[in-house]
PDB file of N, CA, C and O in Angstrom:
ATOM      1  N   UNK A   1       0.855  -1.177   0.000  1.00  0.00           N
ATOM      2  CA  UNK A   1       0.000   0.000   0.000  1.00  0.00           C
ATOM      3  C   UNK A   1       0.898   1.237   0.000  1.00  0.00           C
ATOM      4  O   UNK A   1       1.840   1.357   0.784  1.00  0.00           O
ATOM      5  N   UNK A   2       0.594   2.067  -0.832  1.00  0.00           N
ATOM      6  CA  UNK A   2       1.124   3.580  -0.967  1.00  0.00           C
ATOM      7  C   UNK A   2       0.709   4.345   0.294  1.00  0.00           C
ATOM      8  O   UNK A   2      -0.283   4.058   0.963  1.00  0.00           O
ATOM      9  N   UNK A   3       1.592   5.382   0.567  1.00  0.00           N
ATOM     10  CA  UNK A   3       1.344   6.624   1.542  1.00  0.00           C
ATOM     11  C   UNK A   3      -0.339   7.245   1.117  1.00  0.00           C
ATOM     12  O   UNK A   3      -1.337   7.446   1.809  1.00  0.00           O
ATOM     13  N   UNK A   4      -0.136   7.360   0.087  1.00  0.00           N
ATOM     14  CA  UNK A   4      -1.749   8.207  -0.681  1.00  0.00           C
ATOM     15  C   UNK A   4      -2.824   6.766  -0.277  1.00  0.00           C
ATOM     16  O   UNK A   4      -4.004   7.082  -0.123  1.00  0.00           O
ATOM     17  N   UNK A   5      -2.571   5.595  -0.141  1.00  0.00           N
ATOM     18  CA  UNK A   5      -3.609   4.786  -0.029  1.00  0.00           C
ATOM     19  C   UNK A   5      -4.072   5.139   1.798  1.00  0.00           C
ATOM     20  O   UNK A   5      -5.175   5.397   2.281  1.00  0.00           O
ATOM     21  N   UNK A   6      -2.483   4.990   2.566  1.00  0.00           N
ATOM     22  CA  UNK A   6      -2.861   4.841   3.998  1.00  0.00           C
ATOM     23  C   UNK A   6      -3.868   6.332   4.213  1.00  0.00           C
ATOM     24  O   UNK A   6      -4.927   6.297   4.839  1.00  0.00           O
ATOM     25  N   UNK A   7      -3.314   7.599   3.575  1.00  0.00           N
ATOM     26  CA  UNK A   7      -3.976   8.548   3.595  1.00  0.00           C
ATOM     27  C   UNK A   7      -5.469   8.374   3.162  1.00  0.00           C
ATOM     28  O   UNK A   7      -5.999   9.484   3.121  1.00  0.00           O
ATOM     29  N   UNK A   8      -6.126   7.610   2.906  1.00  0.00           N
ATOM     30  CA  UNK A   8      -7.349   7.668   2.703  1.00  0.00           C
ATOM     31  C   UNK A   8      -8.188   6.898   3.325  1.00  0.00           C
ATOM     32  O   UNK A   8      -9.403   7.077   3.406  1.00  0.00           O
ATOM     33  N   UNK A   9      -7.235   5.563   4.021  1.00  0.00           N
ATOM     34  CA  UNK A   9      -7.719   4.766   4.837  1.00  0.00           C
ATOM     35  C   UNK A   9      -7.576   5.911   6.029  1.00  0.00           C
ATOM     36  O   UNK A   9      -8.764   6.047   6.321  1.00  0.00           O
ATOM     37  N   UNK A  10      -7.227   6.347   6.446  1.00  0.00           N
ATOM     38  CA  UNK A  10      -7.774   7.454   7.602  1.00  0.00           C
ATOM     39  C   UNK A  10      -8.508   8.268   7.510  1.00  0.00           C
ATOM     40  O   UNK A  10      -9.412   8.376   8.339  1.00  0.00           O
ATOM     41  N   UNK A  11      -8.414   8.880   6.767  1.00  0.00           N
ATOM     42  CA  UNK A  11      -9.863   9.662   6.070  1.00  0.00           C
ATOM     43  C   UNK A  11     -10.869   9.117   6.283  1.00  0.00           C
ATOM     44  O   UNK A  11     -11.511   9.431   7.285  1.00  0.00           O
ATOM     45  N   UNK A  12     -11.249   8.294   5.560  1.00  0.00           N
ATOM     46  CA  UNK A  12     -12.471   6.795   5.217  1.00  0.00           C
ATOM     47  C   UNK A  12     -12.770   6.896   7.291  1.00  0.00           C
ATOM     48  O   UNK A  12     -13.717   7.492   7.803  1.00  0.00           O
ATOM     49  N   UNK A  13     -11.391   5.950   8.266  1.00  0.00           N
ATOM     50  CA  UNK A  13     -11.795   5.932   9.568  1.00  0.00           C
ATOM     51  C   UNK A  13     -12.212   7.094  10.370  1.00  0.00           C
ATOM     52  O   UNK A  13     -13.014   6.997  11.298  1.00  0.00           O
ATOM     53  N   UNK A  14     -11.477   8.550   9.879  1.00  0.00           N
ATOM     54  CA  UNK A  14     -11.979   9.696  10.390  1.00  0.00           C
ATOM     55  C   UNK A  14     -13.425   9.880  10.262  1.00  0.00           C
ATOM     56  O   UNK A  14     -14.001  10.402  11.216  1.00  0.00           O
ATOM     57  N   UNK A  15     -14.102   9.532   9.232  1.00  0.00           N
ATOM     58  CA  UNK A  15     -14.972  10.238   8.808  1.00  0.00           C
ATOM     59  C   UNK A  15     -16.312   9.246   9.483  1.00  0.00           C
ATOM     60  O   UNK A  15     -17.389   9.667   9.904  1.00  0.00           O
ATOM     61  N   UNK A  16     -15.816   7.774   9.417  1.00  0.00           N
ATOM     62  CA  UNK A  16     -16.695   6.851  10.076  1.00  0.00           C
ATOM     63  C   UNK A  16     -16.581   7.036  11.487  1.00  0.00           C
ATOM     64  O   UNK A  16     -17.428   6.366  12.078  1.00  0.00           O
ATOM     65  N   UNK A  17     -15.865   7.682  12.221  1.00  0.00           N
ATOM     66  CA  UNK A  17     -15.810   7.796  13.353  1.00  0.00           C
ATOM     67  C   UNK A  17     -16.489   9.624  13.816  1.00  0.00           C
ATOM     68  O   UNK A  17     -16.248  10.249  14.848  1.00  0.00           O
ATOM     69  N   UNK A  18     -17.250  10.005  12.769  1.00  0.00           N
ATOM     70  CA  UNK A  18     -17.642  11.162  12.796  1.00  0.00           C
ATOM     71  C   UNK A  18     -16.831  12.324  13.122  1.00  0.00           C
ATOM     72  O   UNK A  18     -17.271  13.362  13.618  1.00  0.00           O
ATOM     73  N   UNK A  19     -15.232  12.015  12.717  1.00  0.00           N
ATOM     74  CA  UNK A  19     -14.212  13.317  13.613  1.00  0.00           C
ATOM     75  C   UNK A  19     -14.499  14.311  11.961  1.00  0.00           C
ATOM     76  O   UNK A  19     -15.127  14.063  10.932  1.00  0.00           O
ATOM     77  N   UNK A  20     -13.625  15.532  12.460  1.00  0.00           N
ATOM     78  CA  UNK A  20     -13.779  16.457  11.177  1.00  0.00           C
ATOM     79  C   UNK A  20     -12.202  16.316  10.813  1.00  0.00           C
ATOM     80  O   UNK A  20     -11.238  16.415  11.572  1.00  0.00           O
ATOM     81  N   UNK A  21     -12.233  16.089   9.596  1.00  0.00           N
ATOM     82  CA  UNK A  21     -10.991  16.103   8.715  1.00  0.00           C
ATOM     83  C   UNK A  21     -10.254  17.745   8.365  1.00  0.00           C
ATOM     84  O   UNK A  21     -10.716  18.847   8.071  1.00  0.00           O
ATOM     85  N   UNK A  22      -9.202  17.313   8.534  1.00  0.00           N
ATOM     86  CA  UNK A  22      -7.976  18.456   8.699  1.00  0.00           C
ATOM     87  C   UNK A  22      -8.035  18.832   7.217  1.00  0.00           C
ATOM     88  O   UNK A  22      -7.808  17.972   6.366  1.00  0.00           O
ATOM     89  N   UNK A  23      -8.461  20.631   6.744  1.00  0.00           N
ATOM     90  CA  UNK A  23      -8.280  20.557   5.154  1.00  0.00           C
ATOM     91  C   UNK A  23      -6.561  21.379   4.927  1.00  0.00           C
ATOM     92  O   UNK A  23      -6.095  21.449   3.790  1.00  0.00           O
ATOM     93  N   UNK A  24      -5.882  21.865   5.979  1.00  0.00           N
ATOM     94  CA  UNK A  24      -5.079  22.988   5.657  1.00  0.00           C
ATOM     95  C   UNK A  24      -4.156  21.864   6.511  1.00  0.00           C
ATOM     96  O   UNK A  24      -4.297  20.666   6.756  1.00  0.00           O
ATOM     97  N   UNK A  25      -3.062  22.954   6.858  1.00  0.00           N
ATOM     98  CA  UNK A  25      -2.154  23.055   7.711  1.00  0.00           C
ATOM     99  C   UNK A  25      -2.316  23.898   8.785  1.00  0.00           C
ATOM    100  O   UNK A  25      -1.258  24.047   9.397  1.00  0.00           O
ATOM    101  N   UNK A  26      -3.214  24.483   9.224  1.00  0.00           N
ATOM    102  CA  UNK A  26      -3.573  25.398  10.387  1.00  0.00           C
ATOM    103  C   UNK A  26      -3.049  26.936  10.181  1.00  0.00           C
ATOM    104  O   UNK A  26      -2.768  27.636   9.209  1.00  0.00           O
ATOM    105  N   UNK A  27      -3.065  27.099  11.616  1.00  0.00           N
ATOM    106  CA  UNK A  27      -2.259  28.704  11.842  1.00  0.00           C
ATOM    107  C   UNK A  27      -1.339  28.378  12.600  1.00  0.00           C
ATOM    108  O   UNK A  27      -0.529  29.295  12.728  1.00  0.00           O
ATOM    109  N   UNK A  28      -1.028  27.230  13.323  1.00  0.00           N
ATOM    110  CA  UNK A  28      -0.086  27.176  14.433  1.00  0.00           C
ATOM    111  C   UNK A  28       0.969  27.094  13.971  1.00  0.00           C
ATOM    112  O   UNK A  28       1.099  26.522  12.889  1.00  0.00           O
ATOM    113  N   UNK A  29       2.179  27.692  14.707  1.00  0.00           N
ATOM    114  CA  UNK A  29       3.313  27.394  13.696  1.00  0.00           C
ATOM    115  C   UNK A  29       4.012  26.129  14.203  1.00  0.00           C
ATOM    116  O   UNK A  29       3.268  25.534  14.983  1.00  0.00           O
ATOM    117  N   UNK A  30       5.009  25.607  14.052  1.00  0.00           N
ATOM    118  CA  UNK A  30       5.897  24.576  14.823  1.00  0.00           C
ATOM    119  C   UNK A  30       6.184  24.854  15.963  1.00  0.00           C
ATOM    120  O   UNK A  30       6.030  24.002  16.838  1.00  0.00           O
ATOM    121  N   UNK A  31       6.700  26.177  16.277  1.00  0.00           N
ATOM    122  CA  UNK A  31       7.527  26.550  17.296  1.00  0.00           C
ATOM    123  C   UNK A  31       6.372  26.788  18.426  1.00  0.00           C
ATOM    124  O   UNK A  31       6.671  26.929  19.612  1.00  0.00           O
ATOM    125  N   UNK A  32       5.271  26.815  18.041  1.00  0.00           N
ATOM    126  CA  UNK A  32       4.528  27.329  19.171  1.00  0.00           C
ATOM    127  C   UNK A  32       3.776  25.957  19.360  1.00  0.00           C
ATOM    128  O   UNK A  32       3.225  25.669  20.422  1.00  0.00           O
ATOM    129  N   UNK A  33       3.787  25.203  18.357  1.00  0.00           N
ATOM    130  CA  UNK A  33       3.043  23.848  18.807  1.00  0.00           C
ATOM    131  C   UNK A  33       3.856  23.097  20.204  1.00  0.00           C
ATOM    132  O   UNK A  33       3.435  22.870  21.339  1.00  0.00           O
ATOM    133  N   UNK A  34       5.092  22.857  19.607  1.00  0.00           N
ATOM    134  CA  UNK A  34       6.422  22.490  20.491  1.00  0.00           C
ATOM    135  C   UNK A  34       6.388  23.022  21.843  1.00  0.00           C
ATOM    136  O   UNK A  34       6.731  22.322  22.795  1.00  0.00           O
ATOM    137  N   UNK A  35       5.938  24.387  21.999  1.00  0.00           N
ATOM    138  CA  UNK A  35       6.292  25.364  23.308  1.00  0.00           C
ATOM    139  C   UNK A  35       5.189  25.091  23.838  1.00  0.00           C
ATOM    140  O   UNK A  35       5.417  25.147  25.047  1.00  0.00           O
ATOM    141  N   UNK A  36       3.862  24.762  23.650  1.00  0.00           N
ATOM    142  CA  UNK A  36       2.522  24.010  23.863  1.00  0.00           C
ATOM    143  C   UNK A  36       3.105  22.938  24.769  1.00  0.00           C
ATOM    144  O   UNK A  36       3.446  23.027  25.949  1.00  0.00           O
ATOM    145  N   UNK A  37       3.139  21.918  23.947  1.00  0.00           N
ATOM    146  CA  UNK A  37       3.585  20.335  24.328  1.00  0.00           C
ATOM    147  C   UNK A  37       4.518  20.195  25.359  1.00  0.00           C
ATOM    148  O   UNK A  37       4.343  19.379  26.264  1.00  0.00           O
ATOM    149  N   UNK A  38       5.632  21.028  25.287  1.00  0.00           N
ATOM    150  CA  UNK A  38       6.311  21.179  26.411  1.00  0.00           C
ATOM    151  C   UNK A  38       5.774  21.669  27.794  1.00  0.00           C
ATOM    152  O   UNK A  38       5.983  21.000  28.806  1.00  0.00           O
ATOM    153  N   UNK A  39       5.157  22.717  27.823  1.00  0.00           N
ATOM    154  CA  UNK A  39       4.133  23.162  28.669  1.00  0.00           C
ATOM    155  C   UNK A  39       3.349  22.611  29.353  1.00  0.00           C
ATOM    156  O   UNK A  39       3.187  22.804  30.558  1.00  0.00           O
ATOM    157  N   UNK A  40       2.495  21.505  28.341  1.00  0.00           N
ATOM    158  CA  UNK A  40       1.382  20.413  28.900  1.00  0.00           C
ATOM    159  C   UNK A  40       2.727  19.147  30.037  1.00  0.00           C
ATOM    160  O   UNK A  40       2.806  18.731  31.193  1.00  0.00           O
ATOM    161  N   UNK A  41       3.351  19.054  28.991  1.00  0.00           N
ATOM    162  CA  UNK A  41       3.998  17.790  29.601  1.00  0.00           C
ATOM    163  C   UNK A  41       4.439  17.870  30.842  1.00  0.00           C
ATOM    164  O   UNK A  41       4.546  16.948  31.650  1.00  0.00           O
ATOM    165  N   UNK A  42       4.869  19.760  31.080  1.00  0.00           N
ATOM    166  CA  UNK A  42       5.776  19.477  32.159  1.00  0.00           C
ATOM    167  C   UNK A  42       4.196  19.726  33.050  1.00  0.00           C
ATOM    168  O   UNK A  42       4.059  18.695  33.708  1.00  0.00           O
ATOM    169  N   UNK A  43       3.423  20.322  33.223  1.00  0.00           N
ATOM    170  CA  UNK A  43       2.455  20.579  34.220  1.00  0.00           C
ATOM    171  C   UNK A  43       2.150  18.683  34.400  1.00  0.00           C
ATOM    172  O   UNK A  43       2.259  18.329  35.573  1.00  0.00           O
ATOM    173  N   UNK A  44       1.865  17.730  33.578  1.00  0.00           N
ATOM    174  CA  UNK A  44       1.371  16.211  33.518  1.00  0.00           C
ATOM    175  C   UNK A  44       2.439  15.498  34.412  1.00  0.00           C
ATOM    176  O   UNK A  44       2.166  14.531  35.123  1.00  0.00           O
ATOM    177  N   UNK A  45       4.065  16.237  34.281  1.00  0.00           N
ATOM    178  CA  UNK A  45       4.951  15.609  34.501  1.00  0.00           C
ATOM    179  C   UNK A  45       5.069  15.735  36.355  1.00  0.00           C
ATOM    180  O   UNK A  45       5.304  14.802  37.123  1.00  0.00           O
ATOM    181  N   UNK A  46       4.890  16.793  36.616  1.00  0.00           N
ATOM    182  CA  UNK A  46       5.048  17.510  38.040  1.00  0.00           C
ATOM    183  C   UNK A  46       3.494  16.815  39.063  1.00  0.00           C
ATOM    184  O   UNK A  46       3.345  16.680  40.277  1.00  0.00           O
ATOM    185  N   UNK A  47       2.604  16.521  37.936  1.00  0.00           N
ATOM    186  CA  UNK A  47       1.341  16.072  38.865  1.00  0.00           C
ATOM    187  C   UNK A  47       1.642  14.484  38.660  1.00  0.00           C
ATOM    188  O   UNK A  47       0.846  13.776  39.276  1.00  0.00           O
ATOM    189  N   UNK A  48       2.746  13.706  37.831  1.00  0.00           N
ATOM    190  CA  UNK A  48       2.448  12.313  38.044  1.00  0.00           C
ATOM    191  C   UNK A  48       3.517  12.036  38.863  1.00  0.00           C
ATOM    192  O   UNK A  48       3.458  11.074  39.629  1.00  0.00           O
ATOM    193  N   UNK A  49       4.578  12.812  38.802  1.00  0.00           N
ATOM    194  CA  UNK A  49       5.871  12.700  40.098  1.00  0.00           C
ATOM    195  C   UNK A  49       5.511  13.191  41.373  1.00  0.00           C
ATOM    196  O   UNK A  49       6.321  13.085  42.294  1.00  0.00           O
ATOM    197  N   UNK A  50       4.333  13.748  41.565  1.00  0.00           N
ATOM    198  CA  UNK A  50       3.913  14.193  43.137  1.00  0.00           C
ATOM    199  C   UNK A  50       2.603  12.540  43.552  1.00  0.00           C
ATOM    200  O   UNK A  50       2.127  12.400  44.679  1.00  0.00           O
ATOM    201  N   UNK A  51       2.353  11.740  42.607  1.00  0.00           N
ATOM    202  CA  UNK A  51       1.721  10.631  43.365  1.00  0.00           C
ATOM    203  C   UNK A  51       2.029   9.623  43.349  1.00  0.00           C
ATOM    204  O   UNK A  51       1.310   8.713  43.762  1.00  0.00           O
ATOM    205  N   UNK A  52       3.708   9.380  42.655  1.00  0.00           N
ATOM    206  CA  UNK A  52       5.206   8.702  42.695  1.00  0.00           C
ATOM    207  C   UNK A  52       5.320   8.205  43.957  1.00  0.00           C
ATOM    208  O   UNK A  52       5.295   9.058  44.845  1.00  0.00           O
ATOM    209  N   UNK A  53       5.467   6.776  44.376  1.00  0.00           N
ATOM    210  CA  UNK A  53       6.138   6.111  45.583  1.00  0.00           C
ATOM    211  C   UNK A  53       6.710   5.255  45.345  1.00  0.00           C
ATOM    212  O   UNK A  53       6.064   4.252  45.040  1.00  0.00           O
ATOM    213  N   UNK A  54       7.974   5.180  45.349  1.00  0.00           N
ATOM    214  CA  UNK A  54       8.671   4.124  45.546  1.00  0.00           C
ATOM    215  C   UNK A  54       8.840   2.568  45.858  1.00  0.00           C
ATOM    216  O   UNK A  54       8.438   2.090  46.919  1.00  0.00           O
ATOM    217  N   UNK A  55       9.576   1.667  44.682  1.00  0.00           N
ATOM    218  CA  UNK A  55       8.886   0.686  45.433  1.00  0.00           C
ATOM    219  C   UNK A  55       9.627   0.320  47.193  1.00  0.00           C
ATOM    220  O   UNK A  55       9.058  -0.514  47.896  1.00  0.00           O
ATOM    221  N   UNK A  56      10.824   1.008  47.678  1.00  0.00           N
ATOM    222  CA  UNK A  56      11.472   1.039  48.765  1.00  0.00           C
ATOM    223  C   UNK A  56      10.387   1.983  50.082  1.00  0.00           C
ATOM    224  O   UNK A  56      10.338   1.799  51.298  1.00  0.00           O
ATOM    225  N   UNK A  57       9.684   2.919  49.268  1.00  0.00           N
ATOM    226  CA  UNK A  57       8.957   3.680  50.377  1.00  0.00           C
ATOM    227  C   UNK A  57       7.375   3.050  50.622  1.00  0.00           C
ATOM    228  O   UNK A  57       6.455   3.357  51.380  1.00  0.00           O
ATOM    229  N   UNK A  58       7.545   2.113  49.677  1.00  0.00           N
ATOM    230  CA  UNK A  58       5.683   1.071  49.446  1.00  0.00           C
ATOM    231  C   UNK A  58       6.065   0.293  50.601  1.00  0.00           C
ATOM    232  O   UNK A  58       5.275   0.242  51.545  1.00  0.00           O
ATOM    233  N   UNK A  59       7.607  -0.565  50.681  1.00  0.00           N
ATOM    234  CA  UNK A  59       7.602  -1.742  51.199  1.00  0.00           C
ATOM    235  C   UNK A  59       7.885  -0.852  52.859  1.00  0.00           C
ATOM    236  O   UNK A  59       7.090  -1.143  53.753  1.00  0.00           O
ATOM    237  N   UNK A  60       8.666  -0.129  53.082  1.00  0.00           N
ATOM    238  CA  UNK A  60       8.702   0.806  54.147  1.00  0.00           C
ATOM    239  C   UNK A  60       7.340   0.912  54.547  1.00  0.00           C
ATOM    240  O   UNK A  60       7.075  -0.023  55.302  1.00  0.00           O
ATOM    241  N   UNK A  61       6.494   1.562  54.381  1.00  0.00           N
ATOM    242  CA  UNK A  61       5.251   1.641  54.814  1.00  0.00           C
ATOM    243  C   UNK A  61       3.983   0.414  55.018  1.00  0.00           C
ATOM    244  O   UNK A  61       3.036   0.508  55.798  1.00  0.00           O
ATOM    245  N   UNK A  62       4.270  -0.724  54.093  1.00  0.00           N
ATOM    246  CA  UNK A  62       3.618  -1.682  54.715  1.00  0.00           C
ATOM    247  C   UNK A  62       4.557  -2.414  55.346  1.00  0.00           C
ATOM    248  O   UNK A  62       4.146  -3.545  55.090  1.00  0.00           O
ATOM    249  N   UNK A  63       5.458  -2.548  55.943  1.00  0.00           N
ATOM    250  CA  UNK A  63       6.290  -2.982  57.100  1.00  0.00           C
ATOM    251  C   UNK A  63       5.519  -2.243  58.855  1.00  0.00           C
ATOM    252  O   UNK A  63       5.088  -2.774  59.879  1.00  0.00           O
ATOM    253  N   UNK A  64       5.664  -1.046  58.461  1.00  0.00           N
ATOM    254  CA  UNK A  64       5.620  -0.031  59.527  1.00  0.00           C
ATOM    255  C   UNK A  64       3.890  -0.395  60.018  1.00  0.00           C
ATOM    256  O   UNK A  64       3.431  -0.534  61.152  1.00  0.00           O
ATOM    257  N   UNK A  65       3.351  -0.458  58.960  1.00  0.00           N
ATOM    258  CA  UNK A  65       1.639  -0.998  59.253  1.00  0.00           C
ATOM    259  C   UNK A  65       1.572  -2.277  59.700  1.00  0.00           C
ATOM    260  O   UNK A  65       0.613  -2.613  60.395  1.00  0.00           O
ATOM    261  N   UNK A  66       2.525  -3.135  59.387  1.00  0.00           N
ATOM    262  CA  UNK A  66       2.370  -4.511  59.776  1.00  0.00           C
ATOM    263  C   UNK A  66       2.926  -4.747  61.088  1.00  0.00           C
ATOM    264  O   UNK A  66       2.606  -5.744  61.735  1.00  0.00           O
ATOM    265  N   UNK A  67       3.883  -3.731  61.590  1.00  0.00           N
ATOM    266  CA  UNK A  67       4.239  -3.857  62.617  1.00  0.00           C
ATOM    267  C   UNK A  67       3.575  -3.375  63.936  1.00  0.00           C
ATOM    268  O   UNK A  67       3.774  -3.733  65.097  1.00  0.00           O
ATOM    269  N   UNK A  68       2.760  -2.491  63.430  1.00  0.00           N
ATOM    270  CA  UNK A  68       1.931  -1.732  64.499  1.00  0.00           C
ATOM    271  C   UNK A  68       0.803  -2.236  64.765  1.00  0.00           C
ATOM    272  O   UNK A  68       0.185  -2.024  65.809  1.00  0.00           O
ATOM    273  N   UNK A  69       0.347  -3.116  63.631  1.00  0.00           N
ATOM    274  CA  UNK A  69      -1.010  -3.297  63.574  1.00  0.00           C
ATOM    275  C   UNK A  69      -0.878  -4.457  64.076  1.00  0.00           C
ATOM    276  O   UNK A  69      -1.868  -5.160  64.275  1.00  0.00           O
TER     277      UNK A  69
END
């Protein structure tokens, strides 16, 4: 299959999946898409490293429960 074929097999799934098909290239430029993505990631990055535990601070803490309890 050609690039122009896969391109239409998405089309074809876009369109059965009721999304709206892309006719341009937008207004966004690269540089600001990039400065976006970076942005998102790090805010995603800072909220999935704050509910981060260790597997040394997991086994620490069910020790400490098993011992008390």
């Amino acid at each position: 299959m050609r690039m122009a074929g896969w391109i239409q097999k998405l089309d074809d799934f876009l369109k059965i999946s009721e999304k709206e098909l892309l006719i341009n290239a937008g207004k966004i430029s690269h540089q600001k898409a990039m400065e976006k993505a970076k942005f998102e990631y790090e805010k995603y990055r800072k909220e999935e490293d704050s509910k981060y535990i260790s597997d040394f601070d997991r086994e620490m803490k069910r020790l400490l429960e098993n011992r008390s309890g």
